[in-house]
N, C-alpha and C positions, 0 to 999 in steps of 0.2 A: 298533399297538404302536409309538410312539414312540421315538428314539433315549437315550431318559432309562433306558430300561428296559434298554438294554444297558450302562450305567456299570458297574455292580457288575463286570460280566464283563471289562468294558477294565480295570478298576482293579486285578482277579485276575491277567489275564492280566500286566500291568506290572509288577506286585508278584512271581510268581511269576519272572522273567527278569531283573528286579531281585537277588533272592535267589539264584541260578543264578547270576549276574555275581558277587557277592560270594561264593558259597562257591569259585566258581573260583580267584578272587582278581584277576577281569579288573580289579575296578572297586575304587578306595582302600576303605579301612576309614571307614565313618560315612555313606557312601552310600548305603548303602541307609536309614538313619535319617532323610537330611537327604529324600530323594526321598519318604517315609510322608508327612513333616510336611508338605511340598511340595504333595502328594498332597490333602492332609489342609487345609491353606487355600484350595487350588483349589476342591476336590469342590463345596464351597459355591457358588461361582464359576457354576459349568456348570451344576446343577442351577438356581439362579435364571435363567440367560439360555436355558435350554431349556424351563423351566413357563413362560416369558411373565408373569413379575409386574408387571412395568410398571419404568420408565424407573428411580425411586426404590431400586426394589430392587436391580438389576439395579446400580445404582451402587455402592450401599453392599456389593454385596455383592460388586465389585471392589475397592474399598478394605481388605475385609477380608481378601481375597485378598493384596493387595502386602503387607498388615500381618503375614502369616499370615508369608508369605515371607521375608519380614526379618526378623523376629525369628526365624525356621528360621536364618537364615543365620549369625544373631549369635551361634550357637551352633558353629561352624565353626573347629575348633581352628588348625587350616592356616591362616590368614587373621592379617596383620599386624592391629598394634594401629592402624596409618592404616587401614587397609580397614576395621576394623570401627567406626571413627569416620566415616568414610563411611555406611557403613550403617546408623548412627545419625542420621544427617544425611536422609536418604531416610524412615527411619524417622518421625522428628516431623514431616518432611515431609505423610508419609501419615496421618498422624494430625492433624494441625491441618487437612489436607482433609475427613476424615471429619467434623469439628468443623465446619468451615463449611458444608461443604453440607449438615449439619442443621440449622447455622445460618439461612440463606439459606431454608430451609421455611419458617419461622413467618414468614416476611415481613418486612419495615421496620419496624428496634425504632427509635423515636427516642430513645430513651435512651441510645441508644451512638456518640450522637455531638453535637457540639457544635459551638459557634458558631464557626467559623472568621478568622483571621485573613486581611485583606486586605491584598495584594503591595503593595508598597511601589515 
């Protein structure tokens, strides 16, 4: 039995002390929402890099992770309007990676690029 097989239990157990934290009132109000979503772009994350799918997966499916992330975050009332230009900035960031390195799979288009100019 695998440690894949214990997630659901880690994810109960942090979810359940999560919830205890907010009804106490240890932790701000939305905390517990932003840590589900958090949660919830991860989960993906961990289960690809523990079944072993190979290098491809295991990437994209950290990309989708930080995407998961950021956009959790942008949702973050607390957070100035530069912060969440920031994180907009990381954001198309991580999404023009996701773009390339699907790009980058199909190999060498010649059609996306042209004759260059020579330095003078």
């Amino acid at each position: 039995m695998g440690i894949l097989a214990f997630l659901p239990l880690i994810q109960f157990a942090g979810n359940s002390i999560l919830a205890l934290l907010a009804q106490t009132k240890t932790i701000p109000d939305g905390s517990v929402n932003l840590a589900s979503q958090v949660e919830s772009a991860f989960g993906p994350l961990i289960a690809a890099l523990l079944s072993h799918q190979g290098a491809a997966a295991d990437v994209l499916a950290g990309y989708g992770a930080v995407i998961g992330t950021l956009t959790s975050l942008k949702g973050v009332k607390a957070f100035d309007q530069a912060t969440i230009d920031r994180i907009n900035v990381y954001l198309t960031a991580a999404q023009n990676g996701t773009a390339a390195y699907l790009q980058a799979g199909k190999g060498f288009d010649p059609s996306l690029y042209g004759p260059t100019t020579p330095i003078a």
